[in-house]
Structure formats: structure tokens, C-alpha cells
C-alpha positions as CSV (number, residue, x, y, z in Angstrom):
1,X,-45.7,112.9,156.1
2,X,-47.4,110.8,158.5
3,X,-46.5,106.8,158.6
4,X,-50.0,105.9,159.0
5,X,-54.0,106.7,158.6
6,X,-56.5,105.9,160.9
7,X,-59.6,105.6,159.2
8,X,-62.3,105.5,161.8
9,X,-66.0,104.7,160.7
10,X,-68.4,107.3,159.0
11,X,-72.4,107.0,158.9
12,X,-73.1,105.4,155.8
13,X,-73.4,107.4,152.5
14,X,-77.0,107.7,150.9
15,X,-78.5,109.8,148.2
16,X,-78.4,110.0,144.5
17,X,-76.1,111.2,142.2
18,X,-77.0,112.2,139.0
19,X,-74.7,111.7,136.5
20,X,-74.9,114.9,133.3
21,X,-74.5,113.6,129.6
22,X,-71.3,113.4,127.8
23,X,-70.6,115.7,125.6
24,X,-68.3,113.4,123.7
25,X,-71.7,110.5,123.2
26,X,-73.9,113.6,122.4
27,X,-72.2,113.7,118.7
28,X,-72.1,110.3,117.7
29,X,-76.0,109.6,118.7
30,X,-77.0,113.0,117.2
31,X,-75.6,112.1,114.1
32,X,-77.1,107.8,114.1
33,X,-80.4,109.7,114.1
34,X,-80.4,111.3,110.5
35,X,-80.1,107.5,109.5
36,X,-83.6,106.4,110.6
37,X,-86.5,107.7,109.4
38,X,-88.5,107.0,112.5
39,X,-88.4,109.6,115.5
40,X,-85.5,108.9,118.0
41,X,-85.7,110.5,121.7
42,X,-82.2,111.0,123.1
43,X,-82.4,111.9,126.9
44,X,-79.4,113.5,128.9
45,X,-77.6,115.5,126.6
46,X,-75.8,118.3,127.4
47,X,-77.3,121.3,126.6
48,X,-73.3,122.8,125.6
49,X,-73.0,124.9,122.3
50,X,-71.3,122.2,120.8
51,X,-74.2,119.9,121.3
52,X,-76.9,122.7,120.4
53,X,-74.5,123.6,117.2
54,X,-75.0,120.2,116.5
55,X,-78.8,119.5,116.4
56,X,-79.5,122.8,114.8
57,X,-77.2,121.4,111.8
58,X,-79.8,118.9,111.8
59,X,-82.8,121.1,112.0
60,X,-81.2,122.8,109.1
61,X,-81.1,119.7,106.9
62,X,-85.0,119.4,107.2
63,X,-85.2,116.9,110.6
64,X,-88.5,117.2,112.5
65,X,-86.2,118.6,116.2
66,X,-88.6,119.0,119.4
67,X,-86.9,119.4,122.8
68,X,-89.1,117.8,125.4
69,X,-87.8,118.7,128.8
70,X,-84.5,120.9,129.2
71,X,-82.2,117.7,128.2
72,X,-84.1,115.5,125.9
73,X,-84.5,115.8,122.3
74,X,-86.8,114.1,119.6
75,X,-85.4,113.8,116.3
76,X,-87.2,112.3,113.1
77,X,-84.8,112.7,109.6
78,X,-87.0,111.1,107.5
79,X,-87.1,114.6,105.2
80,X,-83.6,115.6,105.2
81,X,-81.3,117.1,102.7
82,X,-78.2,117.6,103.5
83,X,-77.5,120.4,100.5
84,X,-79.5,122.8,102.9
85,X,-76.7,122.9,105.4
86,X,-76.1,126.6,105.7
87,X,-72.2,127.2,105.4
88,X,-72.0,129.3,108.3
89,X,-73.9,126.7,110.5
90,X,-71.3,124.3,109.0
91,X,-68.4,125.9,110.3
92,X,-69.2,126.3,113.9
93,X,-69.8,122.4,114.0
94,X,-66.6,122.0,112.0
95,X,-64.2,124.2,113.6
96,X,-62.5,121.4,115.9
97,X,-61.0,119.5,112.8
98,X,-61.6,118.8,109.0
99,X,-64.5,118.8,107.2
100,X,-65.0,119.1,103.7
101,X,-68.7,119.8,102.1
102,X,-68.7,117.3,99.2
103,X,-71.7,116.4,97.6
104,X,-70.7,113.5,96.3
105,X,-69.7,111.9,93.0
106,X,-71.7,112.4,90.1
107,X,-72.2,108.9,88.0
108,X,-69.3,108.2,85.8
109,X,-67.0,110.6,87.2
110,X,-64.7,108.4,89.0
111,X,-61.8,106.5,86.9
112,X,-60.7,102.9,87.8
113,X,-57.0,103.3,87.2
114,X,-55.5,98.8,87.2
């Protein structure tokens, strides 16, 4: 192991570095768009079957879904139904962890236990 470094000077570094979308953000913005009901353009996603799983889960629920360029997507939920999840669809999103498909509570089902 040497004892020391010499570091001796280099030309200055200069170009640009483009930095890909996380696949881990992808998700969590995919999914904040079925809450508006205005269009919402997300731009440097990864185009990863995870991430394409993903927005055709939303397509399936009734969003309007145009890709504009190979990494940017348009999104408008204001139509959606969640019901129209195909199951099949539902797994592949799901197979990382636990989901359950619940449609909810119907009024009066729920019991106050005091």
C-alpha cells in the first residue's frame, strides 16, 4: 500500500450528465395523479416494467394515459373506477408486498364496539 497520493492537476471536467428517473418516485407520483381530476405530465420516468405495470393499472381504472416522448406521461383520472382493475393486472403491480382488493365498507356495516 503506498504512504502517499500525488494528485497532479487534470483539464477541467465539462459536459452534462443526465440523470434517469427513480424508479422508487415513479410510484408515489403515478399514484397522486388518480387524485386530481385535471391532466398531470410527469417527465423522466423510467420506462421499467414496474413503472409500465403501474400506469397501465391506471389506464385500466378509466384514466385518460398519453405518453408524449419516450419518458413522459400525461395522466387525467377524472373518469376512474377503480372496480375495473383487472385482477391479473392487479397482481403484477402487487407482487412485491400486500395488497388486498377491498371495495370498501358498505354503510352501516362497521360496529362501534366502547
Amino acid at each position: 500500500m503506498p504512504e502517499k497520493f500525488i494528485i497532479e492537476k487534470s483539464p477541467p471536467l465539462k459536459g452534462l450528465v443526465k440523470i434517469s428517473g427513480s424508479k422508487n418516485a415513479a410510484g408515489p407520483l403515478l399514484a397522486a395523479t388518480l387524485l386530481s381530476n385535471k391532466p398531470c405530465v410527469i417527465s423522466n420516468l423510467p420506462r421499467i416494467s414496474d413503472v409500465l405495470n403501474l400506469v397501465e393499472v391506471i389506464r385500466a381504472m378509466g384514466a385518460t394515459v398519453k405518453w408524449q416522448g419516450k419518458n413522459t406521461v400525461s395522466i387525467c383520472a377524472e373518469n376512474i373506477n377503480p372496480e375495473k382493475i383487472p385482477t391479473d393486472l392487479f397482481e403484477r403491480v402487487q407482487r412485491h408486498g400486500h395488497g388486498k382488493r377491498d371495495h370498501g365498507l358498505k354503510s352501516g356495516q362497521r360496529k362501534n364496539h366502547y
